[in-house]
Residue frames relative to the residue before (quaternion, step in Angstrom):
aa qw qx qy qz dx dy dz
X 1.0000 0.0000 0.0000 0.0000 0.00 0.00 0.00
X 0.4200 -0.7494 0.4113 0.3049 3.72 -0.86 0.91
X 0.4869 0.5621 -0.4880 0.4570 3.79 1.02 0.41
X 0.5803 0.5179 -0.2770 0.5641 3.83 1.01 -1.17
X 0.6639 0.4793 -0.3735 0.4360 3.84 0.77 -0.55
X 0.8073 0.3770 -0.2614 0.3712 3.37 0.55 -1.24
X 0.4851 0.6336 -0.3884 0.4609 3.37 1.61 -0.50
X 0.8052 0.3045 -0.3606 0.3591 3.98 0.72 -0.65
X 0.1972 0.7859 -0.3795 0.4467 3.31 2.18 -0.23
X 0.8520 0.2052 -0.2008 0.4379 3.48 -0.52 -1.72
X 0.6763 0.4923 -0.3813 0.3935 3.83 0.95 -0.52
X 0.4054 0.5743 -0.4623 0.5405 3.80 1.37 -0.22
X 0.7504 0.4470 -0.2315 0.4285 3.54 0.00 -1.34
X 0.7950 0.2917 -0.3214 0.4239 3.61 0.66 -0.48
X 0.4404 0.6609 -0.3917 0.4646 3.36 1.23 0.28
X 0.6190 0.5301 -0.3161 0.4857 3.61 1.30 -0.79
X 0.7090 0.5497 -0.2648 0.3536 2.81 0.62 -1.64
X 0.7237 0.3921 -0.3062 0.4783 3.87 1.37 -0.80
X 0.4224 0.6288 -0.4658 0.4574 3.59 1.33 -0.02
X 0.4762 0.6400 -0.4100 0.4423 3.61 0.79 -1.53
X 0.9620 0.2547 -0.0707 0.0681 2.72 -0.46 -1.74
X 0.4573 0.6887 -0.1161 0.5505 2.50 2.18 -0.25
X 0.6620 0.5096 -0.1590 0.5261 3.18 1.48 -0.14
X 0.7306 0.3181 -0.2024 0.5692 3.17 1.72 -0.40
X 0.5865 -0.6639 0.2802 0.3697 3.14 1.63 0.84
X 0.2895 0.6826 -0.5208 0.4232 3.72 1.91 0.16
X 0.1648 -0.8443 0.5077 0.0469 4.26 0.04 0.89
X 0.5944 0.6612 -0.1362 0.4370 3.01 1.56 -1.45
X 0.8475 0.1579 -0.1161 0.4933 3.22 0.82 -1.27
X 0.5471 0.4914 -0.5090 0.4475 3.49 0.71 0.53
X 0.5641 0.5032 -0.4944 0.4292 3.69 0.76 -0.74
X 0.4682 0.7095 -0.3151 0.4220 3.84 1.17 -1.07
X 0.6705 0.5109 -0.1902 0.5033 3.67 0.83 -1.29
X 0.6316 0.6687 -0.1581 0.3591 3.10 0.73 -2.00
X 0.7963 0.2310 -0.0983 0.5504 3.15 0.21 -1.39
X 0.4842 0.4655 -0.5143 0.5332 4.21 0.54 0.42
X 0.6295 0.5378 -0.3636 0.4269 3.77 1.02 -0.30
X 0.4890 0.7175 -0.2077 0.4504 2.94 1.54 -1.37
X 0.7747 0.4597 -0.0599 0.4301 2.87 0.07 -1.58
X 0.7969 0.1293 -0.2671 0.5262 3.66 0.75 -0.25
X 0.8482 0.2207 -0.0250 0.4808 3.50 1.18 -0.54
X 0.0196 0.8523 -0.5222 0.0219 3.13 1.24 1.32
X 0.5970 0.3077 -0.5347 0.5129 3.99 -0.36 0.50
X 0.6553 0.4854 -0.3971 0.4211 3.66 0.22 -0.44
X 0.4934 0.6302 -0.2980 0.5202 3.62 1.19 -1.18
X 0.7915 0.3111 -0.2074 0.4835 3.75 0.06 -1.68
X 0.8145 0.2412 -0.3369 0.4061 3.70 0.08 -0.11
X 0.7799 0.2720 -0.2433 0.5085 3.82 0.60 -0.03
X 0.8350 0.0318 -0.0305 0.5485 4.15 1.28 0.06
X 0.2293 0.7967 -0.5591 0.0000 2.81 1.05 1.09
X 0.5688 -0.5613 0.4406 0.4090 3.61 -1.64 0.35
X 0.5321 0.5078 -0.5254 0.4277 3.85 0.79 -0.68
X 0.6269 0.5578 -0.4829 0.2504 3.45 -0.08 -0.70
X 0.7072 0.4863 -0.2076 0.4694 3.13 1.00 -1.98
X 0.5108 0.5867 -0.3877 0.4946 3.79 0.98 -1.08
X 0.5002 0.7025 -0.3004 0.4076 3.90 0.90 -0.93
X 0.8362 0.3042 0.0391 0.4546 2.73 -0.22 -1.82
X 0.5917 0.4918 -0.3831 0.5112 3.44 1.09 -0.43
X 0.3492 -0.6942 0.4850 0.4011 3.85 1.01 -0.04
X 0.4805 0.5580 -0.5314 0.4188 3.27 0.33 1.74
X 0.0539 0.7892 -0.6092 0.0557 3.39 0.74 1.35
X 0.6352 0.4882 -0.5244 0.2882 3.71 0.46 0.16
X 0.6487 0.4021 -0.2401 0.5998 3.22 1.01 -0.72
X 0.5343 0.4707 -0.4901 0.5027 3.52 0.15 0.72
X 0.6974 0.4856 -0.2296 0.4745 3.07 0.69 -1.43
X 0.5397 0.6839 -0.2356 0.4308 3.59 1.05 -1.15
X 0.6629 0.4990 -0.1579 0.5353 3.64 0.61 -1.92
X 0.8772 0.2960 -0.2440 0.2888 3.71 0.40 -0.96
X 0.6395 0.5050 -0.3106 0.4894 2.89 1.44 0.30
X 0.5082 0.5478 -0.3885 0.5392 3.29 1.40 -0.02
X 0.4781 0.6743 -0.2729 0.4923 3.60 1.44 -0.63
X 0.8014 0.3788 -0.1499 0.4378 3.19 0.39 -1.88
X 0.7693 0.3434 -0.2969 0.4496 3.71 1.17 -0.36
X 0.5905 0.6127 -0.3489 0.3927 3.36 1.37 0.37
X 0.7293 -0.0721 -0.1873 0.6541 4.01 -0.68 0.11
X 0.6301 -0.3683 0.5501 0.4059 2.94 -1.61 -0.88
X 0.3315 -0.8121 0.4797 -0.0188 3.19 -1.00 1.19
X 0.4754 -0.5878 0.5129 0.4068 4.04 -0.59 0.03
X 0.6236 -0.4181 0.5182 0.4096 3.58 -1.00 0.53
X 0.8219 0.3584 -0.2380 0.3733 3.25 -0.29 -1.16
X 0.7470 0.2584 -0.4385 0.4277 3.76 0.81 -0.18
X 0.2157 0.7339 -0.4643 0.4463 3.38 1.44 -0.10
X 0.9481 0.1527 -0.1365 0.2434 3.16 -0.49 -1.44
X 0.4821 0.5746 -0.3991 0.5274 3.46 2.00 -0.16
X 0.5240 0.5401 -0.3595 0.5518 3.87 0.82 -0.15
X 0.7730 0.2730 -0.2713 0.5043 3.73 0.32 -0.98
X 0.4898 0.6818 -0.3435 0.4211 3.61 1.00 0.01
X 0.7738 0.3913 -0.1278 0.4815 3.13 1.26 -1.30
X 0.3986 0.5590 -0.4674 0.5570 3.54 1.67 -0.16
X 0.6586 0.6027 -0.3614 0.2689 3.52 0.19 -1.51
X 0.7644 0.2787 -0.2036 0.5446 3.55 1.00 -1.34
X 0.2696 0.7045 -0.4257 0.4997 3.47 1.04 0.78
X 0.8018 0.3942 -0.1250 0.4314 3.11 0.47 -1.65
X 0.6677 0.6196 -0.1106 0.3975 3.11 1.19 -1.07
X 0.5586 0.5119 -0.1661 0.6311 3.27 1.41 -1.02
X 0.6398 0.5299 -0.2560 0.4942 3.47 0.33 -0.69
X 0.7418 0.2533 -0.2641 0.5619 4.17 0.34 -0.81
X 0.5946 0.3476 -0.6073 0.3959 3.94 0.36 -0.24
């Protein structure tokens, strides 16, 4: 259907646009991107832009940390982002005692 197209269209395009920016260390405006993904396409968001990461890298491991657990305790999730979320707590945790 051409609505289901343009809907993954504009979310393809905003996924670049946070990759971009994310790449030039621009934190601010990809999380911006990120979280318009979020916002319309949270499973898409968590596996191809997620904000925790960027929150990460943006030297916001609390709020990262924060986002994915609010994630992990909210709907129901796929295994597979489920466990790439608890994965990233893990090296959270881990990082944190050395």
């Amino acid at each position: 259907n051409t609505f289901e197209f343009e809907k993954n269209l504009r979310i393809q395009i905003l996924i670049q646009k946070s990759e971009i920016y994310f790449v030039q260390r621009n934190y601010k405006e990809a999380y911006f991107y990120s979280k318009q993904i979020y916002d319309k396409a949270p499973y898409q968001a968590l596996l191809y832009s997620d904000p925790g990461d960027i929150l990460l890298a943006w030297g916001k491991t609390k709020e990262a940390k924060q986002f994915w657990i609010k994630n992990l305790s909210g709907p129901e999730l796929p295994g597979k982002i489920k466990s790439l979320i608890q994965n990233k707590l893990d090296i959270i945790k881990i990082l944190k005692t050395k």
